[in-house]
MARDOSE-827157 format. One record per atom (N, C-alpha, C): residue number from 1; residue in three letters; atom name; x negated, y, z. Coordinates in pm, 1 decimal. Each point is the difference from the previous one (the first is absolute). Layout:
MARDOSE-827157
    i   aa  at         x         y         z
  NUM  ALA  CA         X         Y         Z
...
This chain:
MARDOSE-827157
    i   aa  at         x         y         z
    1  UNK   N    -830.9    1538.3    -666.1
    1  UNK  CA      10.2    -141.3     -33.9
    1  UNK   C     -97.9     -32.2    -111.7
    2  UNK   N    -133.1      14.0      14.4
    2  UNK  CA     -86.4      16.7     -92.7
    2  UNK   C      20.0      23.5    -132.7
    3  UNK   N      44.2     117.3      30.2
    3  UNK  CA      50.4      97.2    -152.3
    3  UNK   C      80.7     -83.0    -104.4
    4  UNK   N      56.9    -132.0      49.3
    4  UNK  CA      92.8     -85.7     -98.7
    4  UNK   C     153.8      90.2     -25.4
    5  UNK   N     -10.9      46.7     -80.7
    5  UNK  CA     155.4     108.0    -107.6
    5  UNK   C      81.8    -137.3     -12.7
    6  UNK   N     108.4      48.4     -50.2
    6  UNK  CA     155.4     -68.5     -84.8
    6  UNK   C    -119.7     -74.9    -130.8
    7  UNK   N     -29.3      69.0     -71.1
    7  UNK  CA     -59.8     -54.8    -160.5
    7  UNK   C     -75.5    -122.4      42.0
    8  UNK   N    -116.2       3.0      98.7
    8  UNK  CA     -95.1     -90.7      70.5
    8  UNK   C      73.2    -127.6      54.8
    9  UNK   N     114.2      47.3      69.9
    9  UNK  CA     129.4    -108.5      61.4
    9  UNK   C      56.0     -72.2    -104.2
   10  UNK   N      28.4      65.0     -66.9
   10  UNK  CA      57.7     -73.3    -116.0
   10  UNK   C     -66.5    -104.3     -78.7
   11  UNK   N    -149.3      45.8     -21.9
   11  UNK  CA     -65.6     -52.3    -106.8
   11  UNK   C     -39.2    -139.0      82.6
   12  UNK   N     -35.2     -32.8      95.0
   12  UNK  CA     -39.2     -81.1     114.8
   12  UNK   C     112.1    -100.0     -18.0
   13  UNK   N     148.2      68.6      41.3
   13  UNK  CA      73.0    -104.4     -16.1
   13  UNK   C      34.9     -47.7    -110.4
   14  UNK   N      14.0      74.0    -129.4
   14  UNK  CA      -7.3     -86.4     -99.5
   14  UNK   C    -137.0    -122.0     -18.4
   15  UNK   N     -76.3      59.7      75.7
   15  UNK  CA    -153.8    -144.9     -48.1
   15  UNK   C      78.0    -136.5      95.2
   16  UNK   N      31.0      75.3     116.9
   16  UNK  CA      99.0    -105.1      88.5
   16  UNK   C      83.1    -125.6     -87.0
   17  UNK   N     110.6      67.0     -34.8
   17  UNK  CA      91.9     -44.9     -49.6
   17  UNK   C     -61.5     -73.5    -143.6
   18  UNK   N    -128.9      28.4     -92.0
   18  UNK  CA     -44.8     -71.3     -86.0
   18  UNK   C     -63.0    -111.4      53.6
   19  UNK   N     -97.3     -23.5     115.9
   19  UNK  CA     -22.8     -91.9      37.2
   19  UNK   C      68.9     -76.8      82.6
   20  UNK   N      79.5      24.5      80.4
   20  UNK  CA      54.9     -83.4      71.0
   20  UNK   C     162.5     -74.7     -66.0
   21  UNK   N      40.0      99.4    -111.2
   21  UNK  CA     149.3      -5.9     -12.0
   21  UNK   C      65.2      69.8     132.3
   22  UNK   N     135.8     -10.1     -56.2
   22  UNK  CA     137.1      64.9      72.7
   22  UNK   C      48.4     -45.5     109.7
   23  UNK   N     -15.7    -128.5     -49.3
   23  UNK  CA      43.7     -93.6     104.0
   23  UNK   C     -58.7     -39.4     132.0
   24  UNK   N    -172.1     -14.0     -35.0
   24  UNK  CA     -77.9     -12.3      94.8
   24  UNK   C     -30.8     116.6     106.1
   25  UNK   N      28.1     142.6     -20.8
   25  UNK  CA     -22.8      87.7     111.4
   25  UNK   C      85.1      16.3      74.9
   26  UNK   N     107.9     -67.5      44.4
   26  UNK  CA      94.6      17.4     138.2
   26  UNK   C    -111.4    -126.9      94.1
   27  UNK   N     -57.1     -67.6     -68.7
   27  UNK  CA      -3.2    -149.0      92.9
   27  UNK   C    -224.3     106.1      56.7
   28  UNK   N     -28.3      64.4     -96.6
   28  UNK  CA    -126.2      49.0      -1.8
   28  UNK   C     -10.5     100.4     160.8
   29  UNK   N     123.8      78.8     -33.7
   29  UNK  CA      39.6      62.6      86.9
   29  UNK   C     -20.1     -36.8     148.3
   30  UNK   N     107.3    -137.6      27.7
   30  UNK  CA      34.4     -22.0     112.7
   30  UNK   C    -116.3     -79.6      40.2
   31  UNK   N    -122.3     -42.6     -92.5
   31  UNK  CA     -87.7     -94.2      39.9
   31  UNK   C     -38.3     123.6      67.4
   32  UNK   N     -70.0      98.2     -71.4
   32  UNK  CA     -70.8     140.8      57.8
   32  UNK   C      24.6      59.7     132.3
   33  UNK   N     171.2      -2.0      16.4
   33  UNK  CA      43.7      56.6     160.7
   33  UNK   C      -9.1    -118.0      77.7
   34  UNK   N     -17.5    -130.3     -33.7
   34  UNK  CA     -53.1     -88.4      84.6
   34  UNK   C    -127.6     -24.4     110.3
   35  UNK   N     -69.3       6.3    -132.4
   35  UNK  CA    -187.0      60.1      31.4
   35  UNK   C      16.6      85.5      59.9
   36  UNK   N      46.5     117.0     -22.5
   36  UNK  CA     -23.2     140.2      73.9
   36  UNK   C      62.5     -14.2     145.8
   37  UNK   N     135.6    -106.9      48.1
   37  UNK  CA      52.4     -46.6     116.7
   37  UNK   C    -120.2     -47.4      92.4
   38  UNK   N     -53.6    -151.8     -67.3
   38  UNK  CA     -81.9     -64.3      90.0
   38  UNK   C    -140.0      59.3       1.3
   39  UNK   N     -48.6      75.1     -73.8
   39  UNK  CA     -39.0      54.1       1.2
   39  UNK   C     -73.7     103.2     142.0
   40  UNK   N     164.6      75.4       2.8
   40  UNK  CA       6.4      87.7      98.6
   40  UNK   C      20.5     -80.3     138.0
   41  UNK   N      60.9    -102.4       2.4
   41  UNK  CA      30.8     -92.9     138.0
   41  UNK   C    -137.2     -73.3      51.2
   42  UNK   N    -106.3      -3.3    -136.5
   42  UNK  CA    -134.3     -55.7      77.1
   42  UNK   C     -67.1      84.5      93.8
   43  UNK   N      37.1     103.9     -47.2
   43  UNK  CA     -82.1     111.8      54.8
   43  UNK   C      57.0     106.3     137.3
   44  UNK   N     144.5     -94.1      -4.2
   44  UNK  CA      64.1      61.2     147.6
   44  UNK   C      60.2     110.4     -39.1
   45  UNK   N      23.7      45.9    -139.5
   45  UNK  CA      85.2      94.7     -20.6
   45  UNK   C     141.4       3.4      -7.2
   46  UNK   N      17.5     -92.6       6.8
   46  UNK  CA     137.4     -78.0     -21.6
   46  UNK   C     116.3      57.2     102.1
   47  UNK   N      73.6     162.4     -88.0
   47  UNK  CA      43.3      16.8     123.0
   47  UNK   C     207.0      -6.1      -9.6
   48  UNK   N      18.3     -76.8    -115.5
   48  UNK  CA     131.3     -97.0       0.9
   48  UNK   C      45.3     -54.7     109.6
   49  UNK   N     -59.4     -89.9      74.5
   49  UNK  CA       9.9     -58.0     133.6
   49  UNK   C      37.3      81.7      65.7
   50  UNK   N     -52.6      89.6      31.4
   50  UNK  CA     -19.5     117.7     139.2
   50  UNK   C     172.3      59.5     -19.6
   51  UNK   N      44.2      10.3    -147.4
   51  UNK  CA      90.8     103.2      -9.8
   51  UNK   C     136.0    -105.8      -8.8
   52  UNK   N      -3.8    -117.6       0.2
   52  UNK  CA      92.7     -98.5       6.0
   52  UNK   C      30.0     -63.6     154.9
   53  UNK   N    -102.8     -31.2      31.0
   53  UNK  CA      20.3     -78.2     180.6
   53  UNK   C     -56.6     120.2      92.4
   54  UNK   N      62.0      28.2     107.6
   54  UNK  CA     -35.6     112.2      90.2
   54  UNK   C     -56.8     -42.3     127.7
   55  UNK   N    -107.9      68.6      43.0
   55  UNK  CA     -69.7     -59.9     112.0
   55  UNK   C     137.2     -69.2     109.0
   56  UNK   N     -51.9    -105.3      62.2
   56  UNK  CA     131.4     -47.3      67.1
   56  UNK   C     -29.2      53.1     153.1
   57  UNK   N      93.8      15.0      47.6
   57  UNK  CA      89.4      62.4     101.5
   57  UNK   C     -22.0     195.3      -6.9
   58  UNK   N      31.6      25.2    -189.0
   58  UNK  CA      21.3     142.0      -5.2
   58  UNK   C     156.6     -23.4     -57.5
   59  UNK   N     107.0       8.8      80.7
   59  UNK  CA      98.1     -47.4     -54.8
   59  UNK   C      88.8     144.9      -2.6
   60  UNK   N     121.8      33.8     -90.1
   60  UNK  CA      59.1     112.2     -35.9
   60  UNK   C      99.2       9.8     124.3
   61  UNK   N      65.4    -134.1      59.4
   61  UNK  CA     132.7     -21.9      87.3
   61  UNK   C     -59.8     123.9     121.9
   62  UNK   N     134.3      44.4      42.5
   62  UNK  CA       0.6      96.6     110.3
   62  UNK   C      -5.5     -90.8     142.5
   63  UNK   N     -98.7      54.8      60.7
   63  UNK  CA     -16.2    -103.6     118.9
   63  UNK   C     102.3      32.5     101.2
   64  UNK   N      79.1     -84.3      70.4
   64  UNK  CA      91.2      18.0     130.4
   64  UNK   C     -57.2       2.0     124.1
C-alpha cells in the first residue's frame, strides 16, 4: 500500500481532521464514495445492479 505504516496513517489523518474539522469528514467521506460510485457506473463498472435485479426469466421457483 505504498509503504504507508500506522505512524504515516495517523499523521495524514490528523492534517485531515486540522483542515477539515471533525465534523466535516463524515459528509467528505460520503461525497468521496459518491464520486468513486458514478464514477464507476460511467464506465460500466457498476456492478450493484447486476447483484440486486436478476436476469429475467432466471427464476429460483421449481418448474411443474
Amino acid at each position: 500500500m505504498f509503504g504507508l505504516r500506522m505512524p504515516e496513517l495517523l499523521i495524514i489523518g490528523f492534517i485531515l481532521v486540522l483542515l477539515f474539522g471533525a465534523n466535516k469528514l463524515p459528509a467528505l467521506g460520503a461525497g468521496l464514495g459518491q464520486g468513486i460510485r458514478s464514477f464507476k457506473k460511467a464506465f460500466g463498472g457498476d456492478d450493484e445492479k447486476d447483484k440486486k435485479d436478476p436476469p429475467p426469466g432466471d427464476s429460483q421457483a421449481p418448474k411443474a
